[in-house]
N, C-alpha and C positions, 0 to 999 in steps of 0.2 A: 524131173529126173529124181530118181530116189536118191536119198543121203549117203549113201552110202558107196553108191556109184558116181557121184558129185566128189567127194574125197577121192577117190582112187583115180579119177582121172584130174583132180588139181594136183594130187599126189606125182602119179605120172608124168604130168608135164612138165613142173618142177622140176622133177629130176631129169626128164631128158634138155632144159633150159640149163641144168648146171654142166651138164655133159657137154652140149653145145659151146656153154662158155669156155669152157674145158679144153674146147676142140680150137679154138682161139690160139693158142699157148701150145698144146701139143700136135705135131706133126701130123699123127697118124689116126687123130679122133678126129672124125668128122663135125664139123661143129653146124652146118646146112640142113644135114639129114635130123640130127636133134632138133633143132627148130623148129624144121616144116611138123617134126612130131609134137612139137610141143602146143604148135598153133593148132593142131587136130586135136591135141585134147582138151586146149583151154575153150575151145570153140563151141565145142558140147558139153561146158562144164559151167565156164564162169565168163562173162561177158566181160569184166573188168580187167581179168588179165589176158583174155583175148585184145583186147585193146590198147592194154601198158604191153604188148609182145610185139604186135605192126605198127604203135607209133615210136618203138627203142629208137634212141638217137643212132645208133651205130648201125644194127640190121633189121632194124624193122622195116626200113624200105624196101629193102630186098625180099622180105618175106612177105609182105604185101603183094608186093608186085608177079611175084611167081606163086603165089597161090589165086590173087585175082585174074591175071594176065599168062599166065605161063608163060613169064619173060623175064629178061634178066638186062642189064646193060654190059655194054662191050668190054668193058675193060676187068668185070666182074667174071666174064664168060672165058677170057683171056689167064687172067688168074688162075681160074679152079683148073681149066686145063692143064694149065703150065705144070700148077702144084699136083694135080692125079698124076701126071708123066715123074714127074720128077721122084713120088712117092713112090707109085710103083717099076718106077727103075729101080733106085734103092733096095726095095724089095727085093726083087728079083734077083741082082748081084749080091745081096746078102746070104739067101736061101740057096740060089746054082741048083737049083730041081727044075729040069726041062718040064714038067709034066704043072706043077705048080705055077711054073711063070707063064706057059701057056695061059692057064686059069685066070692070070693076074693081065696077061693082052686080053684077051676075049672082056673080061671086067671094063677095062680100060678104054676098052674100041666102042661098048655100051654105052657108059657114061658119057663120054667126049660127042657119038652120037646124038645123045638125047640135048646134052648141053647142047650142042652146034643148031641141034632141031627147035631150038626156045626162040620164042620172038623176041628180038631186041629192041630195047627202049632207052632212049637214053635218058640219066638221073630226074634230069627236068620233065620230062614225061613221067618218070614213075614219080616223084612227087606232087605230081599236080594230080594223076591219076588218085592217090592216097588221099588228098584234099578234097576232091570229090567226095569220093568215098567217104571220109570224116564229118561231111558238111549232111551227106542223105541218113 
């Protein structure tokens, strides 16, 4: 890869890694979607921190697990739903635009969708899964 292109995507990732932390602490920043972006750029950029990003102690299981498996565990699937409904309720009672909150169920109905459609694994599974993977 040229140099140039190698910077701009460790550059990238990086900052979608800070946003995701980000998204940790603030309500409304997604901190999942940074990640999975972040894993896409380190992937094709820099092999080392593709590596220090699926084995984080906190979510790099998670991110392993739904980028090798397109799967998540239960109580993980449980969470994100909980907190999408709860954010965009919030939303919606904030705003009172019929036409917006529309926007923000159809959003909502999507996501919760796709989550419900992830195969589930539970933690022990996706770590063991990860250990493979670390070991080939």
């Amino acid at each position: 890869m040229r140099p140039f292109k190698t910077i701009a995507y460790i550059t990238l990732g990086s900052l979608a890694v800070a946003l995701g932390a980000l998204g940790i602490f603030l309500p409304l920043l997604p901190t999942t979607p940074f990640l999975l972006l972040a894993a896409y750029f380190y992937v094709r950029s820099s092999t080392r921190l593709y590596r220090w990003l699926i084995n984080h102690r906190v979510f790099g299981i998670y991110i392993y697990s739904y980028l090798t498996h397109k799967a998540i565990d239960v109580k993980t699937k449980v969470g994100m739903i909980t907190l999408l409904w709860v954010s965009l309720g919030f939303s919606m009672w904030m705003m009172k635009t019929p036409w917006i909150s529309g926007l923000l169920v159809l959003v909502g109905v999507g996501v919760t969708t796709h989550l419900v459609l992830l195969r589930t694994l539970n933690r022990a599974q996706m770590l063991k899964a990860r250990e493979v993977a670390n070991e080939g």
